[in-house]
C-alpha positions in Angstrom: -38.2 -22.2 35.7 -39.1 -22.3 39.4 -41.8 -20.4 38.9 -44.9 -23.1 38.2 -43.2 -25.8 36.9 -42.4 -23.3 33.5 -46.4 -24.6 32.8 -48.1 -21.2 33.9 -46.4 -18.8 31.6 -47.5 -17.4 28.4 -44.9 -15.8 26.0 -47.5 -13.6 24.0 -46.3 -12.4 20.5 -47.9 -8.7 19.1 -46.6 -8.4 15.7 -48.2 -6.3 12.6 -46.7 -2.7 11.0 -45.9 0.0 12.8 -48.3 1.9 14.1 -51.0 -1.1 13.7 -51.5 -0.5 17.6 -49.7 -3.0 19.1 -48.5 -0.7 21.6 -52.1 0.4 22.4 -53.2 -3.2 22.9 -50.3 -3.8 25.1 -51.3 -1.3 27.9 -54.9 -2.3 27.6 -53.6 -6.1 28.4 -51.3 -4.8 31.8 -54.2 -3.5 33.0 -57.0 -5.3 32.4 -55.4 -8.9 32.5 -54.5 -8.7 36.6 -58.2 -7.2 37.7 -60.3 -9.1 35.3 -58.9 -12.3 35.2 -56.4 -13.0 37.7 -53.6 -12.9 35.5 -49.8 -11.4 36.6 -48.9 -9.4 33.3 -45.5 -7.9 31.8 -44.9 -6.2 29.0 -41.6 -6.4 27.3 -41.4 -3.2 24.3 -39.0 -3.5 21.5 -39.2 -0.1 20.7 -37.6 0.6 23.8 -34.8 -1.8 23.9 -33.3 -2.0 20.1 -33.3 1.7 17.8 -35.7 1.6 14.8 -34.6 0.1 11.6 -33.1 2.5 8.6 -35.3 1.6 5.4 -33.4 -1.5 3.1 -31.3 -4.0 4.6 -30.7 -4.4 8.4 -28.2 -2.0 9.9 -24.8 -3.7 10.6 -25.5 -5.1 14.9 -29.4 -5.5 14.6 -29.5 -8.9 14.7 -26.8 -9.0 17.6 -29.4 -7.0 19.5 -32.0 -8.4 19.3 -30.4 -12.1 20.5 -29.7 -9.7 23.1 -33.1 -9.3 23.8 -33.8 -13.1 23.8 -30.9 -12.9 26.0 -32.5 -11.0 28.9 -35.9 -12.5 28.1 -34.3 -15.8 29.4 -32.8 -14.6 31.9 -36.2 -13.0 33.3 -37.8 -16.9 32.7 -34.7 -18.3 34.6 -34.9 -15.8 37.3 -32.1 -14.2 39.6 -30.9 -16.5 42.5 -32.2 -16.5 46.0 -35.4 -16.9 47.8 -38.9 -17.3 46.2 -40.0 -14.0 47.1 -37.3 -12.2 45.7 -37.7 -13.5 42.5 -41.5 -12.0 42.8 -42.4 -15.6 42.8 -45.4 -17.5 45.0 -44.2 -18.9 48.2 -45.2 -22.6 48.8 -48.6 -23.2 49.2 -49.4 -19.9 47.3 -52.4 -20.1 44.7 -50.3 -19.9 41.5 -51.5 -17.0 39.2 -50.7 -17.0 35.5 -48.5 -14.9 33.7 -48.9 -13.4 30.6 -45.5 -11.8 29.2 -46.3 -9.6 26.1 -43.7 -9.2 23.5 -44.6 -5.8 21.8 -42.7 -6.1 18.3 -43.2 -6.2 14.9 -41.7 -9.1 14.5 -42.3 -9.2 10.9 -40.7 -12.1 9.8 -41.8 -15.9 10.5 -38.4 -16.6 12.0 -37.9 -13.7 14.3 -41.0 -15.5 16.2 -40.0 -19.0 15.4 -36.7 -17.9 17.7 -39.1 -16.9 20.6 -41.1 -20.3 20.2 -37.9 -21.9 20.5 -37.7 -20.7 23.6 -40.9 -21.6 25.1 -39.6 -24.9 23.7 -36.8 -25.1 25.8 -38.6 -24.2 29.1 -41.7 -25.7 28.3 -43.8 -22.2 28.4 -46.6 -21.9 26.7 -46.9 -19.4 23.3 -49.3 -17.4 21.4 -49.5 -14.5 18.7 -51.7 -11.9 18.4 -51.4 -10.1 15.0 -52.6 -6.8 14.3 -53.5 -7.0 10.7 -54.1 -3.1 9.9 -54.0 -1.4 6.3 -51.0 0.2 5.6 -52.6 3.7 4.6 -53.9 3.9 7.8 -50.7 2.9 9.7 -49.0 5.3 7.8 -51.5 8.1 9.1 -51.3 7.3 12.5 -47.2 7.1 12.1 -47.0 10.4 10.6 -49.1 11.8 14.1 -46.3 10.3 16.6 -43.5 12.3 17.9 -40.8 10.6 16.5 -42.3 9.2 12.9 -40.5 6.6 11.0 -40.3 7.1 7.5 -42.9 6.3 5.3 -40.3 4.1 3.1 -39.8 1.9 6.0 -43.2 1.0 6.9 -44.3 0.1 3.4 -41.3 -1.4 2.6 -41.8 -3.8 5.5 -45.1 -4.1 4.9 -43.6 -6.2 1.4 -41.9 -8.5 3.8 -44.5 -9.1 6.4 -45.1 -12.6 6.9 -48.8 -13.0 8.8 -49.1 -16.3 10.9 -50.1 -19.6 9.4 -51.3 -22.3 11.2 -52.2 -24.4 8.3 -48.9 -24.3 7.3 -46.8 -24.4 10.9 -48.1 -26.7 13.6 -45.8 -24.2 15.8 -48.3 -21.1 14.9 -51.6 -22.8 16.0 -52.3 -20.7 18.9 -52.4 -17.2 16.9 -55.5 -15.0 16.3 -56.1 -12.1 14.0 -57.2 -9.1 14.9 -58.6 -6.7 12.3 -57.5 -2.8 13.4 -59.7 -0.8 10.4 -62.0 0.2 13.0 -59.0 0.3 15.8 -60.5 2.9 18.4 -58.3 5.4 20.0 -56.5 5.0 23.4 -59.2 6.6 25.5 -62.0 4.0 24.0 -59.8 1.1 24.1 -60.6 -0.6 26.8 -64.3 -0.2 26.8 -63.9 -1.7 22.9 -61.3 -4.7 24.0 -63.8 -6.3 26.6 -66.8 -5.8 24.7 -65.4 -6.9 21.2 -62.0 -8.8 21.2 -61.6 -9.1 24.7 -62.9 -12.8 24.8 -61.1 -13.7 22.4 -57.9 -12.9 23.8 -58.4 -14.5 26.8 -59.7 -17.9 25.1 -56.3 -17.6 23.0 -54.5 -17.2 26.4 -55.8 -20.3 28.0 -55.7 -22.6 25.1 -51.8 -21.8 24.9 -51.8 -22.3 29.1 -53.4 -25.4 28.6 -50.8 -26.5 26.2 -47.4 -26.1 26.6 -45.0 -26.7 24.1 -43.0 -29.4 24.7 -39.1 -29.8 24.4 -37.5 -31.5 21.4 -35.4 -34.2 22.8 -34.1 -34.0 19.4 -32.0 -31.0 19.6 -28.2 -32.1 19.5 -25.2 -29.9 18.4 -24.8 -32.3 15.2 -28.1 -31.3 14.0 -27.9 -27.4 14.5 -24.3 -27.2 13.0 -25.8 -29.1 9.6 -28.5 -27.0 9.9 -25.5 -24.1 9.9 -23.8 -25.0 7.2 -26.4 -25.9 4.9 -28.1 -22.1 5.3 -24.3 -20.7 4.7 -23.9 -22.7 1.4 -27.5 -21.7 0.2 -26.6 -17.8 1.0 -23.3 -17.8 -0.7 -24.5 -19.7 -3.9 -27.1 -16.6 -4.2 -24.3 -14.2 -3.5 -22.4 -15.6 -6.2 -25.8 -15.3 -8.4 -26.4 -11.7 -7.7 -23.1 -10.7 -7.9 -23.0 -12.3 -11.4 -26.7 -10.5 -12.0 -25.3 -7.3 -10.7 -22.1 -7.4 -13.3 -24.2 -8.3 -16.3 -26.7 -5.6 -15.7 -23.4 -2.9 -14.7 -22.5 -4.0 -18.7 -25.8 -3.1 -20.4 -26.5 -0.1 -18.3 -22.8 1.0 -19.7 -23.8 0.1 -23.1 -26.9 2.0 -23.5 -24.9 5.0 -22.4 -25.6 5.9 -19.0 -23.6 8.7 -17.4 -20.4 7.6 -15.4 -21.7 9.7 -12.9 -24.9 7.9 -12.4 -23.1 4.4 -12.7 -21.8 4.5 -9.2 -25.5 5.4 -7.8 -26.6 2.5 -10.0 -23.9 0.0 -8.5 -25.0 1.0 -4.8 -29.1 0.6 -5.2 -28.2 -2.9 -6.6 -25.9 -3.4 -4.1 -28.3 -2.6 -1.7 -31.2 -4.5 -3.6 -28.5 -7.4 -3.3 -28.3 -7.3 0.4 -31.7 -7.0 0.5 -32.4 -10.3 -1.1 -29.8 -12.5 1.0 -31.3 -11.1 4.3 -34.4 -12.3 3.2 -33.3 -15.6 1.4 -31.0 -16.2 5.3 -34.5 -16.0 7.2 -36.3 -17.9 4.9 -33.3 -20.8 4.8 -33.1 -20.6 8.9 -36.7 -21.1 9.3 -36.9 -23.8 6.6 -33.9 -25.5 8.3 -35.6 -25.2 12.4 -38.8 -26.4 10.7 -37.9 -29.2 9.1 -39.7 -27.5 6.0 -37.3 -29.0 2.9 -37.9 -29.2 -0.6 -35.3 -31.4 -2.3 -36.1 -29.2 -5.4 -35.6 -25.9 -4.5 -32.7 -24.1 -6.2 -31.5 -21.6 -4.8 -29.0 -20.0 -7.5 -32.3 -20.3 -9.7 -34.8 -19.1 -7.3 -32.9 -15.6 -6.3 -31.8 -15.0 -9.9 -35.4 -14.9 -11.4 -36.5 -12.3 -8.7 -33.3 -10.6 -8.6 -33.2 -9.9 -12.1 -36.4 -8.7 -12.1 -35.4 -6.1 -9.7 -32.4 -5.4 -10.9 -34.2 -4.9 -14.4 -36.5 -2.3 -12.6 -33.6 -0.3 -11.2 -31.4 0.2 -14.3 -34.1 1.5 -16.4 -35.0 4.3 -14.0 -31.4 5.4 -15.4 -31.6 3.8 -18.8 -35.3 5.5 -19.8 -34.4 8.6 -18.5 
């Protein structure tokens, strides 16, 4: 990136629930970054680009958007051909300012923001994550006031999934702070609250990460991401093969103890759902474990999926069962 040498940009992660107030934070950060602290700031909304999930598993195309995303992203860190100030870029000799990009997501799971850090690896950027740790009670009330609400069932269902960051855990997660939105103020106070309360810290986040770019893996060859391919495909499909074995067993009983054939085929498509459920999770979980370098030589999958499945599946037939 012609930009500054790739060394002046920030990508800036927002993740947290719906309705947290990412969003909110966002706008307070476009304008108060530039006048405050001579900062160029853009702010690059989801919301805006990929429809809202459905409640269970990921619609059929989501995750094809949202590599689309990453997709333009680059391209905007890249930059169009053509002279400097086209791109929007400082003309030699120009006092380079900073620039913070903020992703406004959810960005719920680890690996959906392991695959931005991956590319602030590639272009040596810099990275950072703000979370917005809310309660879900009150995310829900503020999501039920929006013009468009999601439904209730998706929020707390993410809120299951959510996976905060850990910097004690991933090196790659070190430059993330936590803010607490209990006490998040409304739109009109924000600003005056941001640079009186959080406001430092933000900024302190945002130049440790510009201080310290991430650097490229010169390690990164097509041998090692197609093993890393096909050992996430063979842990999927063993836990397909466990849940679909789950899945027929619990079919069996639920026929046994005399539910209604018209209730069986609702009960086949909640643990069919429940099943995909469990592999989209177990596929994120085996990708980031894979990019990481996180392995653990006794982790079994088949096992591992068919305790918690079971579980679940347990659950779901004896709504029917105890009726």
């Amino acid at each position: 990136m012609e930009r500054t040498g790739g060394s002046r940009v920030v990508l800036c992660l927002l993740c947290g629930l719906p309705a947290a107030g990412k969003s909110t934070l966002s706008r307070a950060l476009s304008r108060l970054l530039p006048p405050h602290q001579g900062w160029d700031c853009s702010v690059l909304v989801y919301d805006e680009l990929i429809p809202q999930e459905a409640p269970g598993p990921p619609e059929p195309g989501w995750k094809g958007r949202r590599r689309e995303v990453l997709r333009q992203l680059e391209h905007l860190l890249r930059g169009p051909p053509g002279p400097a100030a086209q791109r929007g870029l400082p003309e030699p000799g120009a006092a380079p300012r900073p620039l913070c990009i903020v992703l406004d997501d959810n960005f719920y799971y680890r690996s959906m923001r392991y695959e931005v850090y991956q590319l602030a690896r590639k272009y040596s950027l810099s990275f950072c994550q703000l979370f917005l740790d809310s309660p879900l009670e009150q995310c829900l009330r503020r999501n039920r006031l929006r013009s468009h609400p999601l439904p209730d069932e998706t929020i707390r269902l993410m809120a299951t999934r959510i996976e905060p960051p850990d910097p004690r855990k991933n090196a790659w997660e070190q430059n993330s702070l936590v803010l607490k939105s209990s006490e998040c103020p409304s739109e009109d106070e924000y600003d005056a609250v941001l640079m009186k309360d959080c406001y430092a810290q933000i900024i302190n986040l945002l130049a440790t990460a510009l201080e310290n770019p991430v650097k490229q893996n010169e390690e990164n060859t097509e041998q090692k991401e197609a093993d890393r391919v096909a050992c996430a495909a063979s842990t999927v499909h063993q836990a397909d093969q466990t849940c679909r074995r789950v899945i027929s067993q619990t079919m069996k009983e639920a026929k046994d103890k005399n539910v209604l054939p018209s209730e069986m085929k609702s009960l086949a498509e909640e643990l069919n759902k429940l099943k995909a459920a469990f592999l989209e999770d177990l596929r994120q979980e085996t990708h980031l474990k894979n990019e990481t370098g996180q392995q653990n030589h006794s982790f079994d999958p088949a096992t591992s999926v068919f305790s918690s499945f079971q579980r679940e599946a347990t659950s779901v037939v004896n709504k029917y069962i105890l009726k």
